[in-house]
Structures are given as C-alpha cells and as structure tokens.
C-alpha positions in Angstrom: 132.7 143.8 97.2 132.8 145.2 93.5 133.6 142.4 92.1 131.4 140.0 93.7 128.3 142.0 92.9 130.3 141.7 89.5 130.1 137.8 89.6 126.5 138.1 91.2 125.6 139.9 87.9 127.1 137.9 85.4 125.9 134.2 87.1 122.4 135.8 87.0 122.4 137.2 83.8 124.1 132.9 82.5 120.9 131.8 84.5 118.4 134.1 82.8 120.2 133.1 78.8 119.8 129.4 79.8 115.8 129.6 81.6 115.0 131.6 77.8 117.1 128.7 76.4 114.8 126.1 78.1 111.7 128.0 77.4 112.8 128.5 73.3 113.4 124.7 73.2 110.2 123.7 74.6 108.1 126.6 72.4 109.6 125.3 69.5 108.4 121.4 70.0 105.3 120.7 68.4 102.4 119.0 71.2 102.9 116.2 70.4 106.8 116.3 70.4 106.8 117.8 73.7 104.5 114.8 74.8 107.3 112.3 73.7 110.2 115.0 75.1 108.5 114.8 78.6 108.1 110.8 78.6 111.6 110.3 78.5 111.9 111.5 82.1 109.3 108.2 83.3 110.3 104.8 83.6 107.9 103.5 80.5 108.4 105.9 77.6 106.6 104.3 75.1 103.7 103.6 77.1 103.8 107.2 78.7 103.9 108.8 74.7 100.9 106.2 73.8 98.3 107.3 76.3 98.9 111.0 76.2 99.8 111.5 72.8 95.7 111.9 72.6 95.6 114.8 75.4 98.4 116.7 73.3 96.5 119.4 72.1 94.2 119.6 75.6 98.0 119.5 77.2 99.2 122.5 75.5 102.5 121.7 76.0 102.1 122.7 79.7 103.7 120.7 82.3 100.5 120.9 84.9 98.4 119.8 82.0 100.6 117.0 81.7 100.5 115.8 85.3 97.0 116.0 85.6 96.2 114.1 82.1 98.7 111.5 83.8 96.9 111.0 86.9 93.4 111.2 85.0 94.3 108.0 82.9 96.3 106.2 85.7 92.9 106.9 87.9 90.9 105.9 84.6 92.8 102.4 84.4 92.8 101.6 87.8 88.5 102.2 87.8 88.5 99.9 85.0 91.2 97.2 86.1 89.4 97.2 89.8 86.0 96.3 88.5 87.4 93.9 86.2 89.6 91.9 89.5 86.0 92.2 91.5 84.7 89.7 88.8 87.0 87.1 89.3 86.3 86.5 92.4 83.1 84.2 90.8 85.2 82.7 88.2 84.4 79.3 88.1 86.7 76.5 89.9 88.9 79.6 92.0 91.0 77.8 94.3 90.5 78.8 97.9 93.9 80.8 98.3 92.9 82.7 95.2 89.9 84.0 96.3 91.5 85.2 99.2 94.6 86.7 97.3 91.4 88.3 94.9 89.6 89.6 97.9 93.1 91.7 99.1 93.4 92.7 95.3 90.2 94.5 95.4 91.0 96.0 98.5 94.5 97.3 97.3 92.6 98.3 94.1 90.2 100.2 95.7 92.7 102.1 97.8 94.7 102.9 94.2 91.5 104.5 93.2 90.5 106.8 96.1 94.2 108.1 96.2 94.5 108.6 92.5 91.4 110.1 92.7 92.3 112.9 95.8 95.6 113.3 93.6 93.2 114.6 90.9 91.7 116.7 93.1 94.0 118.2 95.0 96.3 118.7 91.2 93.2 120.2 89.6 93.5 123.3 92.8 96.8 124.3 93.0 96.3 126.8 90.0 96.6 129.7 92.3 98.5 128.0 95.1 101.9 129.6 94.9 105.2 128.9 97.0 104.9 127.0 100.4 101.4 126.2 99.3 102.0 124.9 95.8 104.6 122.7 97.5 102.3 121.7 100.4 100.1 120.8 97.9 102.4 119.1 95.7 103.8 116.9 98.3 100.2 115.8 99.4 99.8 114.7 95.3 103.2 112.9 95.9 102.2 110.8 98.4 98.9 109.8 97.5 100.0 108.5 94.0 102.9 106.6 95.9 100.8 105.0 98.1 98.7 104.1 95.3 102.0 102.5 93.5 101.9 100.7 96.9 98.8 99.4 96.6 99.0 98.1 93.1 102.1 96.2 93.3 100.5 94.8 97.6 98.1 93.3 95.1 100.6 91.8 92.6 102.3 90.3 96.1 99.4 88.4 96.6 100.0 85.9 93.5 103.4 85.2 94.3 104.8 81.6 94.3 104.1 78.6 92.2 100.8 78.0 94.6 99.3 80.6 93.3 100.1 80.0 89.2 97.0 79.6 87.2 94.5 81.9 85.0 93.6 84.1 87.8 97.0 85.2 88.4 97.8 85.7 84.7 94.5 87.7 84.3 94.9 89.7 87.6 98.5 89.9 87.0 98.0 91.5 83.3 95.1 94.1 84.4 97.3 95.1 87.4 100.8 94.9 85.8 99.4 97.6 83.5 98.1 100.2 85.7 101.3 99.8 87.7 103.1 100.8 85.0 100.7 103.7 84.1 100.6 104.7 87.3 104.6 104.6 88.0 104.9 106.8 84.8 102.0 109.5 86.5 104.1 109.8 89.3 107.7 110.4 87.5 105.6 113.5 85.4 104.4 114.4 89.2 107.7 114.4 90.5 109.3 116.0 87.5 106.6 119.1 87.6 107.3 119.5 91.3 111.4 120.0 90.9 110.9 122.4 88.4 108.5 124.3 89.8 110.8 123.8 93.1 114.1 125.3 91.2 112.0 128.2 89.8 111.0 129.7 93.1 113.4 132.2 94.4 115.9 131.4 97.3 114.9 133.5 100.0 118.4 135.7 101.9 118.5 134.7 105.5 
C-alpha cells in the first residue's frame, strides 16, 4: 500500500514538471508566435496565422481568446460571403438551375451565420462556467460551428456536375470555398480548447 502511494506521488509530481513545462513553453512565445504555434493544430495553417495574426495582442496568448477571435472572423466571412451569394441571384443571363442552386446557397449561408453567430454567444459566457457546465457549454459551441461547416459545404453541393460549370459557380464557389476553410480552421481551435480544458479537470474517485 506504501509503495503505491509511492508511485501515486511520483506520477503526480512527473504530471505537475510537465503542466509547468507546457505552461513555460507557451509564456515564453511571443503573441504572435503563439498565434502561429496554435495554427498548426487546424487543417489551414497559413490561412489560420493570416487572419489572427492581427487579434495577437487582443488574444493574449490565451487559448479562449483564440477561439473566440476564430469564430468572430469565420461569423465575419460568412456575413460578408452571404450577402455577396444573395446578389447573384440577379446576375444577368443565370441559367434556371442556377438560380435555384443560388437560392439553397443563401439558405445554407444564412443558417452558417445564425449558428456561428449563437457559437459567439454562447463562447463569449462560459467565463465563469466551470466543469460539467463549461463542457455543456462547449459541446453546444461544437455543434453549432459543425453544423455551420455543414451548411457551407450543402451549399458548395449545389454546383456540382458539369451542368452547373459557369461564372456563378466559380464566383459562389470562391466566396464559399473560403469561409469553409475559415470556418473548418475555427472549429479545430474550438475543439483543441475543449480537450485541454477537458484533460485539466480533475478525475473524480468513484
């Protein structure tokens, strides 16, 4: 019994050299280092370290920050990219099939933008949510920005096949494209905050 309080001891004590470790690391990164650190973990780096690299002062080198200033300029893009698809529907010469496949776009668009915008929301309260309710929380911000991934690329399904090949695709395609990417890289700095703050909350004994 001795010497597994023994071992008990020494694994906590390998835990609590290796969490200052961690912490030491990320103290010693500059902002905007830390910005370019925390990019490697989504799926488009360099797009991830241009669009926040701005924030990296507000950020403070605080993973919360970080999600939130993710979400902000995925919901800021996908604003801007869904007013820009609700003017093509009067683009002169649309094909039929087009307009219809704009008309779903704006849909899915607008559905990106009112779950990105409850993932702001809901992000921007969890400051004092601790425990079961940070996670509650957290998994509500998980979903919504998922669904909104959802949305983006329903939109992008739209303009699939040679039928649909022309300027409208190309211009939807490039506005949509973008804030999929944007979006996708919001929800791997989401995720990545969650399982951290997941793996610091103590195990409770049965």
């Amino acid at each position: 019994m001795a010497r597994l309080g023994f071992f008990v001891l020494v694994f906590s004590f390998v835990f609590y050299l290796a969490g200052i470790a961690a912490s030491a690391s990320t103290t010693a990164l500059t902002p905007r280092e830390y910005i370019v650190a925390s990019c490697k973990a989504t799926r488009y780096p360099a797009l991830c370290v241009e669009y926040l690299s701005g924030y990296a002062n507000a950020i403070r080198k605080n993973e919360q920050h970080l999600a939130q200033t993710a979400l902000s300029v995925s919901l800021s893009r996908a604003q801007s990219a869904a007013a820009y698809v609700a003017k093509m529907t009067h683009v002169r010469g649309i094909k039929p099939r087009e307009r219809q496949a704009v008309k779903d776009c704006i849909e899915n668009m607008g559905d990106t933008v009112d779950r990105l915008s409850q993932s702001v929301k809901e992000l921007s309260h969890m400051g004092r949510a601790g425990g079961e309710g940070f996670m509650l929380h957290m998994s509500n911000v998980q979903t919504w920005v998922s669904a909104a991934l959802t949305d983006e690329n329903t939109c992008l399904d739209g303009f699939a096949g040679r039928v649909m090949d022309g300027n409208v695709k190309v211009a939807v395609r490039r506005r949509v494209v973008h804030v999929a990417q944007v979006t996708s890289n919001a929800l791997a700095l989401v995720n990545r905050y969650a399982a951290r703050h997941r793996a610091a909350i103590p195990t409770e004994k049965p």
